[in-house]
N, C-alpha and C positions, 0 to 999 in steps of 0.2 A: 442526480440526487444531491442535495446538500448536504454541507458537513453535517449538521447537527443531525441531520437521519441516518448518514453512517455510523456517529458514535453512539447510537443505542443500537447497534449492532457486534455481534458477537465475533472473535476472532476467527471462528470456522464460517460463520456467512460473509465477513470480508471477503474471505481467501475464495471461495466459493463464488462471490458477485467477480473477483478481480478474473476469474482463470474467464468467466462470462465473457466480462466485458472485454479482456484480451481474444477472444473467439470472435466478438462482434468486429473488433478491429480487424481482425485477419481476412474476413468477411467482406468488409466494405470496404479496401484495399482492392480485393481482386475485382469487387464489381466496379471502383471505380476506374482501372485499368480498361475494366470490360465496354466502361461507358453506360454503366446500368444506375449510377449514383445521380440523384437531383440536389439533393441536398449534401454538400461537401461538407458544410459546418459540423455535421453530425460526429464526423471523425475526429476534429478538434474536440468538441465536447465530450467522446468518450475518455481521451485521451487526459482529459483534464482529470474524469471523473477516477481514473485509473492512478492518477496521481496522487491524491485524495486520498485512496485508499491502500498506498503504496505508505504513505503518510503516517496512518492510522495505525498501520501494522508494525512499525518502525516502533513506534510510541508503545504498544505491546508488547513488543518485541523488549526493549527498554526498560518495561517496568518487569517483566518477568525475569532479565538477568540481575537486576536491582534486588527484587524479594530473593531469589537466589541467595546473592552475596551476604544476605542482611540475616536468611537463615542461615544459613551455615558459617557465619562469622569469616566468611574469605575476605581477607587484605584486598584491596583493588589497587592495584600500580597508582602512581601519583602521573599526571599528563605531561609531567615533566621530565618522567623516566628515570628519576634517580631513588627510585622508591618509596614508600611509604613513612611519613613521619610522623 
């Protein structure tokens, strides 16, 4: 799936495609062990796709402690750790 189709998706179908696509890994893992896999590539590709959307959720993740801070007027440490000025 491409970027731009994951980001007209929603924080719960993320989370939802990711816990998926981490099932399918765990999946083609064993069959490849088993010698059932033809296509190896496929494991790099979900692995990408999982990345992706590891990505996306971070970016979420990001903007909801942001609108947080911004409602409720919390201070945010300075990244230099000697506090806010």
């Amino acid at each position: 799936m491409k970027i731009a189709e994951l980001r007209q998706k929603t924080k719960n179908e993320l989370e939802k495609l990711l816990q998926d696509n981490r099932e399918k890994v765990r999946q083609l893992r064993f069959n490849l062990v088993a010698g059932k896999v033809k296509n190896v590539r496929e494991l790099r590709k979900i692995k990408k796709e999982i990345a992706r959307i590891l990505t996306l959720l971070k970016k979420f993740n990001a903007n909801d402690a942001n609108s947080y801070a911004n409602a409720a007027n919390i201070r945010k440490p300075s990244p230099n750790g000697r506090g806010v000025r």
